[in-house]
C-alpha positions in Angstrom: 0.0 0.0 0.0 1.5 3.3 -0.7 2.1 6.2 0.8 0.3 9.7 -0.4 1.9 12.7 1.6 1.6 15.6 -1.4 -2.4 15.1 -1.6 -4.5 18.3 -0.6 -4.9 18.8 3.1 -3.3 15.4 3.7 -6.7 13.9 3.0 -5.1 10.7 1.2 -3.0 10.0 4.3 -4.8 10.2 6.9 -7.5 7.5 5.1 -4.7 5.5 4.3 -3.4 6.0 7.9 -6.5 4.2 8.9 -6.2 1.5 7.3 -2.7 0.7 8.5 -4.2 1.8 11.9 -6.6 -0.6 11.6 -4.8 -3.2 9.3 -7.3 -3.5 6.7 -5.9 -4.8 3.8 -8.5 -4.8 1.7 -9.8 -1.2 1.4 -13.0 -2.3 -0.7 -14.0 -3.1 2.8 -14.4 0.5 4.0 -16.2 1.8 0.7 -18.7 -0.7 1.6 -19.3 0.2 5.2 -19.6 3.4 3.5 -22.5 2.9 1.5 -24.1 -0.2 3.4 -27.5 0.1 4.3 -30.0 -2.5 6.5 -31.6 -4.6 4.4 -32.3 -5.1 0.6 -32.1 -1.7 -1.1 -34.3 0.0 -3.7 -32.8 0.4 -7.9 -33.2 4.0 -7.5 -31.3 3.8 -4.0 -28.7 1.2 -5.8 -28.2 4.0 -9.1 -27.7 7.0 -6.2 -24.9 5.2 -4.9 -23.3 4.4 -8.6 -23.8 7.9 -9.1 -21.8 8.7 -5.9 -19.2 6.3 -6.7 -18.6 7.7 -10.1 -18.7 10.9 -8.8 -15.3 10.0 -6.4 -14.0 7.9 -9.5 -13.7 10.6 -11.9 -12.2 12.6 -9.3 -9.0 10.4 -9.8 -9.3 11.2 -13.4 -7.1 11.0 -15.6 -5.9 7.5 -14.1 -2.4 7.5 -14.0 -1.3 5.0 -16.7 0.3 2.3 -14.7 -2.7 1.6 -12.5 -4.7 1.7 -15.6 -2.6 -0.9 -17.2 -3.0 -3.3 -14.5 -6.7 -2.4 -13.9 -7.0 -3.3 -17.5 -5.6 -6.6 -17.5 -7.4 -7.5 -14.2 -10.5 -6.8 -16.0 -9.6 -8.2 -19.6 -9.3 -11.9 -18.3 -12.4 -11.2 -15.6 -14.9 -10.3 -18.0 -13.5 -13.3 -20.5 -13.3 -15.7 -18.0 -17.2 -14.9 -16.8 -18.8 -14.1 -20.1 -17.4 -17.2 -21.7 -18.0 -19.3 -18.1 -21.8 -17.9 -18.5 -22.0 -19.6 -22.2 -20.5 -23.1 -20.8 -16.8 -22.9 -21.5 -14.5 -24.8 -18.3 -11.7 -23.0 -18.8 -10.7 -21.8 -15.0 -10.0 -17.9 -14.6 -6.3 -18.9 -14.1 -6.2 -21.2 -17.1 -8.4 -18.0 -19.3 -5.1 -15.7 -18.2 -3.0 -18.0 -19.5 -4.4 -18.2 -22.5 -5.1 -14.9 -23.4 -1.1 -13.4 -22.2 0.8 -16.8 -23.3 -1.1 -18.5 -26.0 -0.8 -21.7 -23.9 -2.8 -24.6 -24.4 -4.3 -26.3 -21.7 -4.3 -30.0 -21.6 -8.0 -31.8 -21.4 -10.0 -28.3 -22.9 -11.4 -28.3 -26.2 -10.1 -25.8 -29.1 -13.4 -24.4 -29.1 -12.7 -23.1 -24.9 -9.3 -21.8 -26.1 -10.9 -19.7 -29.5 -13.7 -18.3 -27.3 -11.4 -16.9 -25.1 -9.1 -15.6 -27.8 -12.0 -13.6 -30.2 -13.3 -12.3 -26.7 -9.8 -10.8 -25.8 -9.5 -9.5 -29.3 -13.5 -7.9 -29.3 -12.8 -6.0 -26.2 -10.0 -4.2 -27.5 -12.3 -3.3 -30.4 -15.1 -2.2 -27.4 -12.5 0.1 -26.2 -11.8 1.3 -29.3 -14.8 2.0 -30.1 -15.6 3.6 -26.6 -12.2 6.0 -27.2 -14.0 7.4 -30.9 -17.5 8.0 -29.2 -19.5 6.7 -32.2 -22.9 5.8 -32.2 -23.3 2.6 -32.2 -25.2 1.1 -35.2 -25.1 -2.1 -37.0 -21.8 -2.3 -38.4 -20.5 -2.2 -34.8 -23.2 -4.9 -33.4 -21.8 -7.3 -36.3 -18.1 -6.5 -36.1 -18.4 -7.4 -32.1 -20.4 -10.1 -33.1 -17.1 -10.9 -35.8 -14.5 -11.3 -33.5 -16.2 -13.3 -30.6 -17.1 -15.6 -33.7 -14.7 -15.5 -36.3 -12.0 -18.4 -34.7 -15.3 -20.7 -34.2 -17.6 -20.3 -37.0 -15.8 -17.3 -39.6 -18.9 -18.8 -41.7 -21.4 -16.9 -39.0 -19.4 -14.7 -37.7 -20.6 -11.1 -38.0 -23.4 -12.5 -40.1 -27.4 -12.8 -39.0 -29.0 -16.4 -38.7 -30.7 -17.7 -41.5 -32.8 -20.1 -39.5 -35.4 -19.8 -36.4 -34.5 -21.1 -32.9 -35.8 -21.4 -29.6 -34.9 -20.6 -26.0 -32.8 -23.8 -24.3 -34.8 -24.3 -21.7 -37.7 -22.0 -21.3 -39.1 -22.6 -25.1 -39.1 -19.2 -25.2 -39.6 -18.6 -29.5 -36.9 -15.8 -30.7 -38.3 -13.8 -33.9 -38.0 -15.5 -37.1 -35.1 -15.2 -39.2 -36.8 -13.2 -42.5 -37.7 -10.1 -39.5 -33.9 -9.8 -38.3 -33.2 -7.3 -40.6 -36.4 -5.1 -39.5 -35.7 -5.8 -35.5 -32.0 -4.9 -35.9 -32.5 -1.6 -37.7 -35.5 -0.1 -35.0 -32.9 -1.7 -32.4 -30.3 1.0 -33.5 -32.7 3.3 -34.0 -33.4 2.9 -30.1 -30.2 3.0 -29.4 -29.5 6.5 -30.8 -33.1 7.8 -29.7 -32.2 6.7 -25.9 -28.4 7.8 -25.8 -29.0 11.2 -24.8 -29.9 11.0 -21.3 -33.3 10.2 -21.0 -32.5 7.1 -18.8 -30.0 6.3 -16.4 -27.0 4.9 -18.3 -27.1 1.6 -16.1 -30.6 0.9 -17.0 -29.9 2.0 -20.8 -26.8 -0.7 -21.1 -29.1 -2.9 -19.6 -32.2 -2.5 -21.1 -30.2 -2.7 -24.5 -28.1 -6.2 -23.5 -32.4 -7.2 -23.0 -33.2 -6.0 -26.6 -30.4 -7.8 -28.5 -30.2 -10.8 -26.4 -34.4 -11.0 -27.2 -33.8 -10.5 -31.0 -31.0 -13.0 -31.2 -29.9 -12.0 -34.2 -26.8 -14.7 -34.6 -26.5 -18.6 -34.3 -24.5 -18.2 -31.7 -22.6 -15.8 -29.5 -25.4 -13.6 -28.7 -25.1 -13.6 -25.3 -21.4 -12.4 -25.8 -21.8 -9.6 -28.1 -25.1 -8.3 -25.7 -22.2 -7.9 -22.9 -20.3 -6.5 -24.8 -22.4 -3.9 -26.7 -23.5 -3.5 -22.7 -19.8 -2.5 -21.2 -19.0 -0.2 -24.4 -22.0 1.8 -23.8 -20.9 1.9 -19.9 -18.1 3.0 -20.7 -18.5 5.5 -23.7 -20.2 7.3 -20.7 -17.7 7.3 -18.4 -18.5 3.9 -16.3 -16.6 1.0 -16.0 -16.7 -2.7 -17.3 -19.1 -4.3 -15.5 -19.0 -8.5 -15.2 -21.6 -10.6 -13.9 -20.1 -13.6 -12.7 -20.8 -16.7 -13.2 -21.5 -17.7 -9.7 -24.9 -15.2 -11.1 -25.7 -17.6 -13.9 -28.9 -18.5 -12.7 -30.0 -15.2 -11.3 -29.3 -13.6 -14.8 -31.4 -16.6 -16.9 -34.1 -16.2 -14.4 -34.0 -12.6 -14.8 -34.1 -12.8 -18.8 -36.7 -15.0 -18.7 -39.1 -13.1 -16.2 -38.4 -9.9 -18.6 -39.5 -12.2 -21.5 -42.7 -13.8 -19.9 -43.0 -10.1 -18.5 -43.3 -7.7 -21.5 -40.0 -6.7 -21.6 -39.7 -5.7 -17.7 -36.1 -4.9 -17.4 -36.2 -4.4 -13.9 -34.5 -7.8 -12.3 -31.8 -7.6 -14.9 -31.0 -4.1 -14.6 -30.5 -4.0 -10.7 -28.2 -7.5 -11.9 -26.3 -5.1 -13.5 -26.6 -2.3 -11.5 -24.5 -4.3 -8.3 -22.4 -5.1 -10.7 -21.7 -1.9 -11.8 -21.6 -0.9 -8.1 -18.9 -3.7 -7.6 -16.4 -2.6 -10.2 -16.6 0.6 -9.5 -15.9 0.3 -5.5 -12.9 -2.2 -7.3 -11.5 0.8 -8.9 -11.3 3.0 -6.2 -9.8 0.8 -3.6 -6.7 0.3 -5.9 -6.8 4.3 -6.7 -7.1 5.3 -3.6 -4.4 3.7 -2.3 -2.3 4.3 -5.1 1.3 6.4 -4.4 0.8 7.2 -8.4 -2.4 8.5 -7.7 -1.7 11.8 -5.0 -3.0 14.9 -5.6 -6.4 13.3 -6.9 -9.7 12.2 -5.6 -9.8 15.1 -2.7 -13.7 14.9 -2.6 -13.4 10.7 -1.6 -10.8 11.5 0.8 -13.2 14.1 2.3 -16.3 12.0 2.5 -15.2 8.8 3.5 -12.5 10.6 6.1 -15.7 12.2 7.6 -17.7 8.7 7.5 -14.5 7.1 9.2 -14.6 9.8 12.0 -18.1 9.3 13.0 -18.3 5.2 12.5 -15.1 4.3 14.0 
């Protein structure tokens, strides 16, 4: 943990004086107690505290480029490991980082495991790409997504709209047919562009569209993939974070697509899915920031809130 002595008013210190104080070594802990309330909380309660957290975090901005780096890789083989883990692939989250920053093949796991984890590493470079040029986001970036999660399994449909009509594994539930893809896709971007101005909360907007394009299915396969994907880019083309549902959430996040498909589209169980973790990685990033020698000088109104919280609660 290291040491902040140039930060206004010695705000960094003294929090970072606490925690040696009280030898917390994991300072996630104390954003928590920060914002930890009795009980379940409401969504609008839940996207207050998002909007507190972001708040704090772009006070740190810009990120100094070596926690940024690391932060990146963390988060590279998280949301990889997950995703894929969501869509059935074994591979471990140790064995996806090997993968991804060695190339090395692990014994017993099909090629299919070690491709997926490949085109994903290679589709979020193109998300953050994408979120650096601050486009709108139409079809051409849906398919080329879509392309490189694809293109090392099935370069036939990768980037490419089924041809046939298929069904929910599981729940029956009937996707649109084929011949309207086209149609769906083009009021789908339309939406996108109509809603990308403000008018909802950018946590339910990402969420609401991974519901849309995961409902359309537009592809054989790798839906589920590109939805997180398009999700996270328009996160962070508004100044959020990555956000990774894990796969210990599988089941909450079928049940939640399912109850906004028997529901008429109510996007309310997924987006407070989404919302926590949204919450988690950004209390993530500012427990490494905070802490961070390459970060002084930053963050004063976090050092001045949770300093004050500290005060009173301990």
């Amino acid at each position: 943990m290291g040491h902040c002595i140039s930060a206004p008013d010695g705000q960094a210190q003294q929090y970072i004086e606490f925690l040696q104080e009280k030898r917390i070594e994991d300072p996630s802990q104390v954003i928590e107690a920060f914002f930890s309330r009795p009980g379940s909380i409401s969504l609008l309660l839940l996207l207050d505290q998002i909007d507190t957290l972001k708040g704090f975090l772009d006070g740190f901005r810009p990120f100094p480029a070596t926690i940024t780096a690391e932060l990146k890789h963390l988060y590279d083989v998280r949301f990889t490991y997950h995703t894929n883990a969501l869509e059935g692939n074994t591979l471990t989250q140790s064995e996806t980082e090997m993968v991804m920053e060695k190339g090395i093949t692990v014994g017993g796991k099909s090629l299919r495991e070690h491709l997926e984890v490949i085109g994903h590493k290679e589709a979020i470079d193109y998300m953050e790409e994408l979120a650096r040029r601050g486009e709108r986001i139409g079809e051409r970036e849906i398919k080329g997504l879509h392309s490189l999660v694809l293109r090392g399994i099935d370069r036939k449909e990768a980037g490419r709209y089924r041809m046939i009509d298929v069904k929910a594994a599981g729940t029956e539930h009937t996707y649109p047919p084929h011949y309207r893809l086209s149609e769906l896709m083009e009021a789908f971007t339309i939406w996108l562009q109509e809603k990308a101005d403000g008018l909802l909360h950018p946590v339910e907007y990402a969420a609401e569209a991974h519901f849309r394009l995961v409902s359309i299915y537009p592809f054989r396969d790798g839906n589920g993939r590109t939805a997180w994907l398009l999700m996270s880019l328009l996160l962070l083309q508004r100044g959020y974070l990555v956000v990774v549902i894990t796969h210990a959430r599988r089941k909450d996040y079928i049940d939640a697509l399912a109850s906004g498909q028997a529901h008429h589209s109510d996007t309310g169980p997924l987006t407070a899915l989404v919302a926590d973790a949204c919450r988690a990685s950004l209390i993530d990033y500012l427990s490494v920031l905070s802490t961070a020698a390459e970060a002084c000088g930053r963050g004063t109104a976090f050092y001045e809130t949770v300093n004050a919280f500290l005060q009173k609660a301990y």
